[in-house]
C-alpha positions, 0 to 999 in steps of 0.5 A, a space after each residue: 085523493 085530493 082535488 088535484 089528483 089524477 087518478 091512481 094510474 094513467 090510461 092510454 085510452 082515456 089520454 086518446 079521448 083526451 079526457 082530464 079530471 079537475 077533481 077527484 075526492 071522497 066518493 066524487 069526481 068530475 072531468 072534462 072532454 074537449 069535443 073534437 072532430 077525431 071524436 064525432 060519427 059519420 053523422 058529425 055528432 059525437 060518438 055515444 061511445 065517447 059519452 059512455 067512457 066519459 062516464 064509466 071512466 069518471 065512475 071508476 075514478 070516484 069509486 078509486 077514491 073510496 078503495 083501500 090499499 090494493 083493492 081495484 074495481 071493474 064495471 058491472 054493467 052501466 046504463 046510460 040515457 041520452 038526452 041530447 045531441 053534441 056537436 061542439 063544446 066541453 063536456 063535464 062528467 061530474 060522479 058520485 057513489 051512491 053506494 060502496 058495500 064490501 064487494 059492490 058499488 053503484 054510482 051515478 053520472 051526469 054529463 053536460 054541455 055547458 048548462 044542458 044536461 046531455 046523458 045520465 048513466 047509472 053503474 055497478 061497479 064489482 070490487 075486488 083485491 088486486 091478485 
């Protein structure tokens, strides 16, 4: 994939969180989420749902990039640390693999507002041929 790339198929639910990748290379991909008032809890911070899929959801594509024809990948498990509140701003997911074997993958995302670290998740991602 080249840096203008979306990823290999769009998503409904990532066009709902209105998240967009700015890059996408190599084992390496970055994205952008605009926060929104659709996107906040009762408590008008934002959801640590919308933080998680920002970061699941740049894994996957940064994994994509490493793929062969017809492989697809799907997460394992994801754990994720939340350092700090959002109530407005960009965020930026930016995601590296860490680790691609035959069958298995570990990546890392950091995710931040403006300059301020907000959530670190680590992830296992399975891969797998396409059926």
């Amino acid at each position: 994939m080249t840096d203008t790339q979306e990823p290999r198929r769009k998503s409904p639910f990532v066009e709902l969180l209105g998240l967009r990748f700015t890059s996408v290379k190599d084992g390496v991909s970055q994205c952008t989420l605009e926060v929104s008032d659709r996107l906040m809890n009762p408590n008008r911070v934002l959801h640590g749902g919308v933080v998680y899929s920002m970061a699941d959801t740049a894994m996957g594509a940064a994994l994509h990039s490493l793929l062969d024809e017809g492989q697809v990948c799907a997460t394992i498990e994801i754990k994720i640390v939340y350092l700090k509140a959002v109530t407005s701003g960009i965020l930026t997911c930016e995601t590296k693999v860490l680790s691609k074997e035959e069958d298995i993958a570990v990546m890392e995302s950091d995710v931040r507002n403006g300059s301020h670290l907000v959530a670190r998740a680590l992830g296992t991602f399975s891969i797998f041929k396409r059926t």
